[in-house]
N, C-alpha and C positions, 0 to 999 in steps of 0.2 A: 519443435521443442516440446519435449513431454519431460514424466516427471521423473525418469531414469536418466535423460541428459541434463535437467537441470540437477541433480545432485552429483555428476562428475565434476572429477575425479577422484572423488570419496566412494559412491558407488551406493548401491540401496541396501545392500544390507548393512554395509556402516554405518548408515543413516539409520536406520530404523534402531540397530544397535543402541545407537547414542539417543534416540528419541526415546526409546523405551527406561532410561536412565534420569530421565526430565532433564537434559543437558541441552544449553544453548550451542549448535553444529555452526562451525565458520566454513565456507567452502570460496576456495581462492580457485575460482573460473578462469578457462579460455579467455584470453581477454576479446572485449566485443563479442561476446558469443550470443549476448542478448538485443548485439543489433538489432535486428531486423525483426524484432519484437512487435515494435511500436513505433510508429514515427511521429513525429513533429507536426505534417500534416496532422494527421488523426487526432493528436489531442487539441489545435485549435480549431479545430472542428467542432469538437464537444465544448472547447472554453466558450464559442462565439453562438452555442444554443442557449441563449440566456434566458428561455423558456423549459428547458427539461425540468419536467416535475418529481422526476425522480429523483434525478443525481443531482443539486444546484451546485456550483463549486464553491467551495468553502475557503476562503481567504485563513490566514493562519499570523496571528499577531497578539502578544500581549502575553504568548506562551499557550494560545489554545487558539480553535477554530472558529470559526463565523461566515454563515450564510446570507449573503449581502443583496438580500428581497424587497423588493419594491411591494408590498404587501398592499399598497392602496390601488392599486389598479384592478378594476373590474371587473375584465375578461381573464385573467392570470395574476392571481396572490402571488406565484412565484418563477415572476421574472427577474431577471438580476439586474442590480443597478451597475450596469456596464462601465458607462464611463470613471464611479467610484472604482469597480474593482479594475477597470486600464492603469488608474494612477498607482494603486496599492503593489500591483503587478512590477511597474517599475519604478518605485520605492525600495525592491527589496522583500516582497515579502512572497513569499510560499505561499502555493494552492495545494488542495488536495480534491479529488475528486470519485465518487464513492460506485457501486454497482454497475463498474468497468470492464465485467468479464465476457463481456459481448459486445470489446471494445472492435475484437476485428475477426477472421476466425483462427487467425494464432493464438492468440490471448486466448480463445476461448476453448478451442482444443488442448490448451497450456492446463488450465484448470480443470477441467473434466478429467484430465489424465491423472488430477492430485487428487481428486475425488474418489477416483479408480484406487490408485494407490492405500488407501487408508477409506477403504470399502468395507475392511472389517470391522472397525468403529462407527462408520454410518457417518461421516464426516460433510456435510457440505461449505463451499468456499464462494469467498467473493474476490473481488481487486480493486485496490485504493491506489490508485495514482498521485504520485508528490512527485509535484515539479516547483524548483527553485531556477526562477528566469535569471538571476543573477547570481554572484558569487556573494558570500557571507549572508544569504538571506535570511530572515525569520524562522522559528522555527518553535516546537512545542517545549512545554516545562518536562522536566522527569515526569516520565508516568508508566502504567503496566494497562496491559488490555485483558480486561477476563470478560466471559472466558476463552476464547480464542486463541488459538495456534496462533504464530505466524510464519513467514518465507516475505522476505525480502530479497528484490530481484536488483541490482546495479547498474540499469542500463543506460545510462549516460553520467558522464561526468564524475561525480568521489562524494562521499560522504563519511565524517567521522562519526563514531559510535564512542556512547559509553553505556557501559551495563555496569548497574547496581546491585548491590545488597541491603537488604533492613538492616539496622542497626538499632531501631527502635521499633517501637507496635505501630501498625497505622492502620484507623478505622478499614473494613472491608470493603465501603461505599466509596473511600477516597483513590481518584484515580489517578491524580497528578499531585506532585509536589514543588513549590514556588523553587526558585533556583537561593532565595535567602533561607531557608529552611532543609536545602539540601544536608548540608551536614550535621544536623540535629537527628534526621532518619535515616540519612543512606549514606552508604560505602562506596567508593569507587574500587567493581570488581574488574573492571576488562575495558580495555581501551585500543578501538584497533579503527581501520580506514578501508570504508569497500570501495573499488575500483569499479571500471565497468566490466560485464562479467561475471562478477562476486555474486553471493550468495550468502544467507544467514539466518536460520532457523532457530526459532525462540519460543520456550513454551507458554502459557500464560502465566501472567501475572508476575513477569520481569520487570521492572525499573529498568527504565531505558530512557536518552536522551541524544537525537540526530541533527548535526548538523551538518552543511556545503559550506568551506571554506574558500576554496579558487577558484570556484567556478560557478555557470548554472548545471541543476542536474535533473535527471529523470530517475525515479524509482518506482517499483511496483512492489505494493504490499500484498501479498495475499494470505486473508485471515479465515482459518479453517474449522468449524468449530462439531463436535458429535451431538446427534440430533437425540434429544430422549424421546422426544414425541415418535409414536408408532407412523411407521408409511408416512413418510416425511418424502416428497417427490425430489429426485436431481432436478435442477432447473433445464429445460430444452434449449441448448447451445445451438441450435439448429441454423449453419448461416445462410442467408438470405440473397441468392446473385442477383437483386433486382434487375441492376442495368442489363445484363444479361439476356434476362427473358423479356426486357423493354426492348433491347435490340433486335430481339428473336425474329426471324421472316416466320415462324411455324405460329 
């Protein structure tokens, strides 16, 4: 997967077309064509590292996110309180889990190629994994992300989308809107359901609000953003065959 077949059956210069118009691109995929993306293994693998100090996974309830750290222990301020996030997990509620692009070397050849892509700009990207273990889970208030691109990937199970419009001013600083005050600032522009497969491109600082109705689901965000800083390094995707050279007789 690179970034010419993730934008089929639209194609890169329709895309880029419509990116250069500041338009949000829907792209209705191959279905499963992002199987074999990422599995299930892989991510409880990163869910059950409850010491990564990088990524912690972030529980998602109340219409925003939380990092669920055990901050009094000694050796590691950030381990996860596991057993709380086991329950919250099957409760219903949504994970998210952050600088996953070296989740495998699919993933990571995925991103590098969007980097490639949008090399004129000087772009670099990351990947946010949401996953919803159950149907109608948790999920965030209206919000927009600046400033960051994004590419939403569908790779298991549906989620519905709404995209907004202002209808009123809203501070710069504010990044989410409660769901009781939705109609006092925002518009319902577009309403539509990604399958697996799907695709969805959005520039920054859209109002947007996602949820999993029937199902549990897997999605991959990936948020891309142009670097002003001079010589600004791509990160080295470089992947690693440990077991490989642990097996090696040389």
């Amino acid at each position: 997967m690179d970034f010419d077949s993730l934008v089929a059956p639209l194609g890169k210069d329709s895309f880029f077309e419509n990116y250069k118009k500041g338009a949000c691109i829907l792209i209705h995929g191959e279905r499963n064509r992002f199987e074999g993306l990422i599995s299930l293994e892989e991510i409880e693998l990163r869910v059950n590292d409850g010491c990564n100090i990088l990524s912690p996974l972030q529980i998602i309830g109340g219409g925003k996110r939380d990092a669920l750290l055990d901050q009094n222990l000694p050796w590691s301020s950030q381990a996860m309180r596991k057993a709380e996030v086991l329950k919250l997990i099957q409760d219903r509620h949504s994970f998210m889990m952050t600088n996953m692009s070296q989740i495998n070397p699919r993933v990571a050849h995925l991103v590098d190629s969007i980097e490639a892509a949008f090399s004129d700009e000087d772009m670099r990207a990351d990947v946010h994994i949401y996953v919803s273990p159950r149907g109608a889970a948790s999920g965030y208030n209206a919000h927009r992300d600046i400033p960051q691109h994004k590419l939403y990937l569908q790779v298991m199970g549906s989620t519905q989308w709404q995209v907004f419009e202002q209808i009123s001013d809203i501070p710069g600083d504010v990044r989410a809107v409660p769901e009781a005050q939705e109609i006092k600032f925002l518009k319902l522009a577009r309403e539509f359901e990604l399958q697996p497969g799907d695709a969805f491109y959005m520039p920054p600082a859209v109002f947007h609000k996602v949820r999993n109705t029937e199902g549990p689901r897997v999605s991959l965000s990936i948020p891309f953003t142009p670097m002003t800083q001079a010589d600004v390094p791509r990160m080295d995707r470089t992947y690693i065959p440990f077991r490989k050279i642990f097996e090696s007789e040389e």
